[in-house]
C-alpha positions as CSV (number, residue, x, y, z in Angstrom):
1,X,13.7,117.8,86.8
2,X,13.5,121.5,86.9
3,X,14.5,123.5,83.7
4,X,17.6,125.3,85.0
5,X,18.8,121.8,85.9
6,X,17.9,120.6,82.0
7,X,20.0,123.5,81.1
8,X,23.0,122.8,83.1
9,X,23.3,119.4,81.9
10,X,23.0,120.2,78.5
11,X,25.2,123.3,78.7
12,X,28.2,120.6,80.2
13,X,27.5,117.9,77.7
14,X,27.3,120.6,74.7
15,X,30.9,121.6,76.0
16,X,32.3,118.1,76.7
17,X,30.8,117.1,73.2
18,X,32.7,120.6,71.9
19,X,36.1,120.3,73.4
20,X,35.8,116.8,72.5
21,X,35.4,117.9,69.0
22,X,38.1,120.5,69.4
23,X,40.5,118.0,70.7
24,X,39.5,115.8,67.7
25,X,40.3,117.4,65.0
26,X,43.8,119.0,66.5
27,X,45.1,115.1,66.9
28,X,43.8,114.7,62.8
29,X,41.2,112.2,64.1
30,X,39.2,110.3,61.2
31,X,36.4,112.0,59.6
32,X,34.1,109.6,61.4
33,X,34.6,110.7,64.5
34,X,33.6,114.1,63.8
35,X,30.4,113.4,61.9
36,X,29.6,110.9,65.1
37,X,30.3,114.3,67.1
38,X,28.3,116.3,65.1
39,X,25.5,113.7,64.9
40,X,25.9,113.4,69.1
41,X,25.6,117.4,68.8
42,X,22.5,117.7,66.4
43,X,20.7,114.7,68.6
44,X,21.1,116.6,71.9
45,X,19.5,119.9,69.9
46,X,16.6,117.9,69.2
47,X,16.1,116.0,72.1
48,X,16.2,119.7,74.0
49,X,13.7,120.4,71.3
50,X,11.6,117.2,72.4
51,X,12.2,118.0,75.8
52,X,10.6,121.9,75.3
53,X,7.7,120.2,73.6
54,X,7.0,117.7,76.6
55,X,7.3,120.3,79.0
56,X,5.1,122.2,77.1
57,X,2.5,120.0,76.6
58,X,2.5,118.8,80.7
59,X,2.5,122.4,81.6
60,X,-0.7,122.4,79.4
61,X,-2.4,119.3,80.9
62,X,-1.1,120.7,84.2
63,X,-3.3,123.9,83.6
64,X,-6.2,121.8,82.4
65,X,-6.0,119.9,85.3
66,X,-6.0,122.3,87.7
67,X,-8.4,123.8,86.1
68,X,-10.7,120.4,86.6
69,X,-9.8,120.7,90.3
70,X,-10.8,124.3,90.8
71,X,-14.1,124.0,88.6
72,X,-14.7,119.9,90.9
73,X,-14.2,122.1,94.0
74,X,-16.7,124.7,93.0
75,X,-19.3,122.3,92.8
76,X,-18.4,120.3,95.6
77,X,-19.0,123.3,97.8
78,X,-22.4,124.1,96.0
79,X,-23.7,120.9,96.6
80,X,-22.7,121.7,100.3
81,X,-24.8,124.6,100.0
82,X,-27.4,122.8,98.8
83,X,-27.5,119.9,101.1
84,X,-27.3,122.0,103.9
85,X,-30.3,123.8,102.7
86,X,-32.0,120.4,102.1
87,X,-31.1,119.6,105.5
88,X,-32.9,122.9,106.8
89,X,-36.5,122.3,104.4
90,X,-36.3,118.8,106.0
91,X,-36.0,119.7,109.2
92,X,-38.7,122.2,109.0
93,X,-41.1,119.7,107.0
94,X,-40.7,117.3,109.6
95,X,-41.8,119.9,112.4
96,X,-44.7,121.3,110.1
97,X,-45.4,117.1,109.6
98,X,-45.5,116.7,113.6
99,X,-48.0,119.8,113.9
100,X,-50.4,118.2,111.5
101,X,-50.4,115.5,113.0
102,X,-50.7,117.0,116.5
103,X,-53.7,118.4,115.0
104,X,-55.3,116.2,113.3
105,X,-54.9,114.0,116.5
106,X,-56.7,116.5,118.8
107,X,-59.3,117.1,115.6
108,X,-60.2,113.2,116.0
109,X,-60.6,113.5,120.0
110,X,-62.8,116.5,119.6
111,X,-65.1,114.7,117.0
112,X,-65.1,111.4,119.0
113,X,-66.0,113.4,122.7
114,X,-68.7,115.0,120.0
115,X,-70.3,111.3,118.2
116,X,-69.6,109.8,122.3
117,X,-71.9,112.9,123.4
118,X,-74.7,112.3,120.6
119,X,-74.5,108.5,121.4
120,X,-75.7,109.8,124.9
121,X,-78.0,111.6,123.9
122,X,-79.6,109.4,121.3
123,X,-80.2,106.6,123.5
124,X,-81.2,108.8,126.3
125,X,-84.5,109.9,124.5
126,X,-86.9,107.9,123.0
127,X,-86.8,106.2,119.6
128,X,-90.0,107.5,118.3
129,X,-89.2,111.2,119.4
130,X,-85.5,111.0,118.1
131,X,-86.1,109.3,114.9
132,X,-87.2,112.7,112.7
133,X,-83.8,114.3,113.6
134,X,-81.6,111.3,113.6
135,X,-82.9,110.7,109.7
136,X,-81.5,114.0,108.8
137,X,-78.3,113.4,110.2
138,X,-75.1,112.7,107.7
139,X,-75.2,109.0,107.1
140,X,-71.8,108.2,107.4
141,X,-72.2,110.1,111.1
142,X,-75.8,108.1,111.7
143,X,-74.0,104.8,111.0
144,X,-71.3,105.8,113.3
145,X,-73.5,106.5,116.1
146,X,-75.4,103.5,115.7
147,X,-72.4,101.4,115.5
148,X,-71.4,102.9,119.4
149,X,-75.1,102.6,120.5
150,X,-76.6,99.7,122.7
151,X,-77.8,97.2,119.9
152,X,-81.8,96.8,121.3
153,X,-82.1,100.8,121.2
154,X,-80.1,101.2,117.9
155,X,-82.7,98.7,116.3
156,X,-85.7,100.3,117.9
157,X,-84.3,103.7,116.3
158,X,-83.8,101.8,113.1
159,X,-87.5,100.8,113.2
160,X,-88.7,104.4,114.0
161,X,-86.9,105.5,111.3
162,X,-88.7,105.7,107.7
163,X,-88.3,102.3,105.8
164,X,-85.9,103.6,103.2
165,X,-83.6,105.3,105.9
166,X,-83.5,102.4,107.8
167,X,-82.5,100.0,105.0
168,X,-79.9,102.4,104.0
169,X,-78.4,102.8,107.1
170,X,-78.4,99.4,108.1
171,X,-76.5,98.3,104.7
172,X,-74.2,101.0,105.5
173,X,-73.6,99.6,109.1
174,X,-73.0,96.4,107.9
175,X,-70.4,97.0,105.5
176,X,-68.7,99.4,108.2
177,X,-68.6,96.3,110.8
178,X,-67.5,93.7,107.6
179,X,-64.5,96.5,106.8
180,X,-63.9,96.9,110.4
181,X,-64.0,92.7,110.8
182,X,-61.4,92.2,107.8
């Protein structure tokens, strides 16, 4: 109920209550009905006072609540920022991912066209003459080319090879084909 509308009502029940009163005490009414009048008159001044105090305190929460809505709104539309910038990082992490591993793909081609081309070569010389060399090779690569090598010529390099080498390497190649067995 708007407040003009508050106003009007009371300003028609203050008058009825008035004449009422008016009309009252020109017919020599009893006592009792004025004070019931008066009481009638003093109730509707404080339930207007009441009523000023209610409206009061919802236009307050009304303020605080808008408020709320304004601040809620605010933050929903930062967290749009934000997951729209999240969406962008992702998008490019996931291209950077694809790159690496593009890369790292190719990288493991090239190095297996490389271990393929000293498997080649290894078993194209002989064991005695390639031994020297092989032995200063990286023994995780060494155990890798002998793992790809014909097994008679990787065992007559193994036997060319110093004794130490060999039992190294061959420990090593053993637990490669157990791992790769598992």
């Amino acid at each position: 109920m708007t407040r003009r509308r508050v106003w009007a009502i009371f300003g028609v029940v203050a008058a009825a209550v008035a004449s009422g009163v008016a009309l009252a005490s020109t017919m020599d009414a009893p006592t009792e009905v004025a004070a019931e009048v008066a009481a009638t008159l003093r109730w509707c001044g404080e339930e207007q006072a009441g009523n000023r105090e209610l409206a009061d305190q919802l236009r307050h929460r009304a303020r605080e609540l808008d408020e709320r809505d304004h601040s809620f709104d605010a933050r929903k539309k930062e967290l749009a920022e934000t997951e729209k910038r999240l969406d962008a990082r992702m998008a490019e992490l996931t291209a950077l991912r694809t790159e690496v591993a593009a890369s790292l793909d190719r990288a493991d081609k090239a190095q297996d066209e490389r271990v393929k081309g000293l498997v080649k070569m290894v078993e194209s010389n002989r064991a005695a003459s390639i031994a020297p060399m092989f032995a200063g090779l990286d023994e995780a690569l060494a155990v890798e080319v002998l793992d790809r090598m014909n097994r008679q010529k990787a065992g007559k390099l193994l036997a060319a090879l110093p004794p130490a080498k060999a039992a190294a390497l061959a420990d090593k190649l053993t637990r490669s084909l157990q791992s790769k067995v598992q």
